[in-house]
C-alpha positions in Angstrom: 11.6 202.1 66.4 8.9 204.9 66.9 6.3 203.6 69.1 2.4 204.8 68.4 2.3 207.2 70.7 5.1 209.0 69.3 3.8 209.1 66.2 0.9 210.5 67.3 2.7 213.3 69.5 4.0 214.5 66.1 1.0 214.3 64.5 -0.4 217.6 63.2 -4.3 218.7 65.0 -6.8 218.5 62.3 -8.4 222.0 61.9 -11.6 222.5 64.5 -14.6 223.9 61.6 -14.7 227.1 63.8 -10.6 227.8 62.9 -11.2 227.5 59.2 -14.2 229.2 59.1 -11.9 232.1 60.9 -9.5 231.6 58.8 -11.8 231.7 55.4 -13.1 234.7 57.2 -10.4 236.5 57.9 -9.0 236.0 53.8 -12.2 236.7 52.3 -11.8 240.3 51.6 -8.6 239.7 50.4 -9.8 237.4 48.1 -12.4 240.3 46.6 -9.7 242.9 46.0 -7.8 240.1 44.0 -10.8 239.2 42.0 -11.7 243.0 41.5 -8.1 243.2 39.8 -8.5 240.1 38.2 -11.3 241.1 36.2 -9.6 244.5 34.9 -6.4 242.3 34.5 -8.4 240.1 32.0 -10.3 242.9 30.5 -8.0 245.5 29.4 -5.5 242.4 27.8 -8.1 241.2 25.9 -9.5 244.7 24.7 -6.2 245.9 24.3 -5.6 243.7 21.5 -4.5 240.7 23.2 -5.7 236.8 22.7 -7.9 235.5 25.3 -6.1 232.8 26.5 -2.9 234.9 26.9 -4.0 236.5 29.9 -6.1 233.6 30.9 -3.0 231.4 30.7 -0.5 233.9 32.0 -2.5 233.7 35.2 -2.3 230.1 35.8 1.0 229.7 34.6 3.2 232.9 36.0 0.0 233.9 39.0 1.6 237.2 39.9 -0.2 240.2 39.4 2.2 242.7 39.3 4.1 241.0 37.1 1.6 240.1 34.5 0.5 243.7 34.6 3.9 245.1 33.9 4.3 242.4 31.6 1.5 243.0 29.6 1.6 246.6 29.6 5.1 246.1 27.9 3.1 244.1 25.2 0.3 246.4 24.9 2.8 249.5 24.6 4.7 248.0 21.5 7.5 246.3 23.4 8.8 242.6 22.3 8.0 239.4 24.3 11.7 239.5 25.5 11.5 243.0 27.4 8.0 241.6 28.7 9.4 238.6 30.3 12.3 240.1 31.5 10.5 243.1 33.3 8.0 240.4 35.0 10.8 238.3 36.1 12.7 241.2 37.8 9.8 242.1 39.6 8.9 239.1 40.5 12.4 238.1 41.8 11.2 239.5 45.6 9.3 236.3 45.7 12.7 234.2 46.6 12.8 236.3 49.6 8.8 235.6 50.5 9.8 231.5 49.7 12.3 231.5 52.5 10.4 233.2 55.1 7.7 230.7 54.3 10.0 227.5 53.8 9.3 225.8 57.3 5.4 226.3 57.1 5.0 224.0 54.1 5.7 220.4 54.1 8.8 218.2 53.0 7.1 216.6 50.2 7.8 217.7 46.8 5.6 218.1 45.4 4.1 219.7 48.6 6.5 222.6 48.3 5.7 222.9 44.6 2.7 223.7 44.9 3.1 225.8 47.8 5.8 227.7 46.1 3.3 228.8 43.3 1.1 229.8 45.7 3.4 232.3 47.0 2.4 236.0 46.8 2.3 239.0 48.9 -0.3 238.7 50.5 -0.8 235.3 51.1 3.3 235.3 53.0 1.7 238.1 54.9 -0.8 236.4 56.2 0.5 232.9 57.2 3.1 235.0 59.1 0.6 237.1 60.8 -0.7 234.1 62.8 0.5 232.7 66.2 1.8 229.4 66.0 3.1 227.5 63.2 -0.2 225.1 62.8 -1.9 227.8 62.6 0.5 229.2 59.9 0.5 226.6 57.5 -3.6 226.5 57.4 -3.4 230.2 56.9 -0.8 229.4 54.0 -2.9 226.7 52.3 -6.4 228.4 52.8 -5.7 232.1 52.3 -3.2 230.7 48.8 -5.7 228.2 47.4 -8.7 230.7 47.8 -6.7 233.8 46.3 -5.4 231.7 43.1 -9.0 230.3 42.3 -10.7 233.8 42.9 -7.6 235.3 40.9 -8.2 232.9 38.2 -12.0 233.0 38.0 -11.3 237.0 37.6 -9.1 237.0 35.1 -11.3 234.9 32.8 -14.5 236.8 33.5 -12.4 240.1 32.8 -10.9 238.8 29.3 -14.7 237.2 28.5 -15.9 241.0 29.2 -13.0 242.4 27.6 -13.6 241.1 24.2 -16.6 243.1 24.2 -15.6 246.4 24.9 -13.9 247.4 21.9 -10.9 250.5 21.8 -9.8 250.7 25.3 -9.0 254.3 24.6 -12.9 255.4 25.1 -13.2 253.9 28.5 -10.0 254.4 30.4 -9.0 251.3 30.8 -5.6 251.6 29.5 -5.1 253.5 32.7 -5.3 250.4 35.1 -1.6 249.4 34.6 0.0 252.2 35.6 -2.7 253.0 38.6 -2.3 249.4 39.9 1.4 249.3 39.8 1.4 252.6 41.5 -0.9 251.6 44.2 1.2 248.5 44.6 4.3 250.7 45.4 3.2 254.2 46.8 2.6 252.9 50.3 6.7 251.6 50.7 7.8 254.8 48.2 6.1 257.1 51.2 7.5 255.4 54.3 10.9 254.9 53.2 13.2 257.8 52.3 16.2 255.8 50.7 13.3 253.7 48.2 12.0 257.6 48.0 15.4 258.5 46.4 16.3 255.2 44.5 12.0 255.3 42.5 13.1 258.8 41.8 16.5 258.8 39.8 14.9 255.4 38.3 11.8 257.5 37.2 13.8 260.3 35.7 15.7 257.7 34.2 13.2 256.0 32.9 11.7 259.2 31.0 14.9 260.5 30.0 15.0 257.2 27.3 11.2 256.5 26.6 12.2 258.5 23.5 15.1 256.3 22.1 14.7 252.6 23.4 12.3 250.2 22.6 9.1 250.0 25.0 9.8 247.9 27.9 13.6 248.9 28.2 13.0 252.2 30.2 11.4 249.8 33.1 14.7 247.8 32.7 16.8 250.7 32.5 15.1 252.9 36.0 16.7 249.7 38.1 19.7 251.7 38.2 18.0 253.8 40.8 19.2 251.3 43.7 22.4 252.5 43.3 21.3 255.3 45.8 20.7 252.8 47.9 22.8 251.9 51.2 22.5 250.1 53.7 23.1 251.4 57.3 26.2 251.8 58.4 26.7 249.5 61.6 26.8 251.0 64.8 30.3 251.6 66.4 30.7 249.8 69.5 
């Protein structure tokens, strides 16, 4: 039988208010980019023809922005709901990669790890593992994940309450934010990696050799078969 003081050897420290505040700190800015795209997220669905509660529900529901982006471009370009899914989903598969590396920071409850698999994202991942120890880790997790997906949230909605108001998306721009955020989101690993370099490449040509002939969404399917360039590195012989 555990004794007291083993249990509370195992216990986890409570947070000191000077580690959270750092903490909060440290994810704030974070948290303002996300809102920043959360508003033009909302706003161009909405004003590109879109029900407000489809982008308002899509964040709470699926909470990946690069995914809902692609996925509602699809929409907003003419494709069906099918090819919309199906392009989110295959982006957003790199997440069961992110869950893994993040499995022992979250608890062994249920619905502990439900919740803390929603709140997985690229950012957040990044910055539980950035810290030192694994206390440390798991408040990062909770506090940088919980802050993004309300600030995400909250963006979203403002941006599909403005969005309603704006009218043809053509006269302001806006229907340029899809393709400028998913670049931005992939530009910085397209330029430090040759081999991803080669693979976007043959998937972009790809991709604009059958915009003319398949339905819209199917050309993002389609440019996947640009990782066939890719290899991993041979071994080294020993």
């Amino acid at each position: 039988m555990r004794s007291l003081l083993r249990t509370s050897e195992v216990r986890t420290p409570e947070a000191t208010p000077s580690e959270t505040a750092s903490l909060v700190r440290d994810s704030s800015l974070v948290w303002l980019a996300s809102g920043i795209v959360g508003v033009s997220f909302g706003a161009v669905s909405v004003a590109g023809g879109l029900p407000m509660w489809v982008p308002v529900v899509m964040s709470v529901v699926v909470y990946a922005g690069s995914a809902q982006f692609s996925a509602v471009g699809v929409l907003l370009a003419g494709g069906g709901p099918f090819a919309a899914a199906a392009t989110g989903l295959l982006l957003n598969t790199r997440t069961a990669a992110f869950s893994l590396a993040v499995a022992d920071i979250l608890d062994t409850g249920r619905a502990t790890r439900f919740l803390g698999a929603h709140l997985v994202t690229d950012e957040t991942v990044a910055f539980a593992l950035a810290q030192s120890d694994p206390v440390r880790r798991r408040r990062a997790f909770w506090i940088s994940g919980l802050g993004l997906f309300a600030v995400w949230n909250a963006g979203v909605l403002a941006g599909a309450i403005a969005g309603s108001a704006l009218g043809d998306t053509a006269r302001y721009g806006l229907d340029a934010a899809f393709p400028a955020v998913l670049v931005a989101l992939v530009l910085p690993v397209v330029r430090a990696d040759a081999t991803i370099r080669r693979c976007a490449l043959l998937g972009a040509a790809l991709a604009l050799a059958v915009t003319p002939s398949v339905p819209a969404g199917v050309p993002v399917l389609l440019a996947l078969a640009g990782l066939v360039l890719h290899r991993r590195p041979r071994e080294a012989a020993v």
